[in-house]
N, C-alpha and C positions, 0 to 999 in steps of 0.2 A: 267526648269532652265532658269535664263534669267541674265543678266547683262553680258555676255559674256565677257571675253577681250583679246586680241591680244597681241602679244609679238614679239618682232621683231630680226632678228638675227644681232648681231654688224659685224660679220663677210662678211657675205654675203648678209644680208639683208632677209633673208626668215625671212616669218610670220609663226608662231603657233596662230592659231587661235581655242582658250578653243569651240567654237561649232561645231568645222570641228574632231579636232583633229588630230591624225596621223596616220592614220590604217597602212600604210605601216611599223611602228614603233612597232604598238600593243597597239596605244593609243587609246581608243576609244572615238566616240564626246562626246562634252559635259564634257571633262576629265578636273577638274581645272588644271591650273599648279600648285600650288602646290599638286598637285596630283600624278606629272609625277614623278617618280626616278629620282635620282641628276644624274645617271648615264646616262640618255638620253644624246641625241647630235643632232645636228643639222643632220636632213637629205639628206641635199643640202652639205655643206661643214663640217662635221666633230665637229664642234666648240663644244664647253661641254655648258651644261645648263645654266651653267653662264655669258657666251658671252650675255645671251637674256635678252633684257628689256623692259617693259611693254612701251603701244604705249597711247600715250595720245589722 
């Protein structure tokens, strides 16, 4: 896979980054976002999926 993209949290600022992914979540790398459950959240603070928006 290649074109990776990053997503960044509006709340806290954490990145999701599609080639790291989130194992501590159950995300595995390489996992697109929309790949993730709407129900994911942010790791760091809580925020729901849709706090996060693609990093230019």
């Amino acid at each position: 896979m290649s074109d990776f993209k990053r997503y960044h949290c509006l709340e806290c600022e954490h990145i999701y980054d599609e080639a790291i992914g989130d194992i501590d979540s159950g995300i595995a790398p390489g996992t697109r976002w929309e790949d993730i459950p709407d129900d994911w959240s942010c790791p760091i603070c809580g925020a729901p999926k849709s706090f996060f928006k693609l990093m230019k």
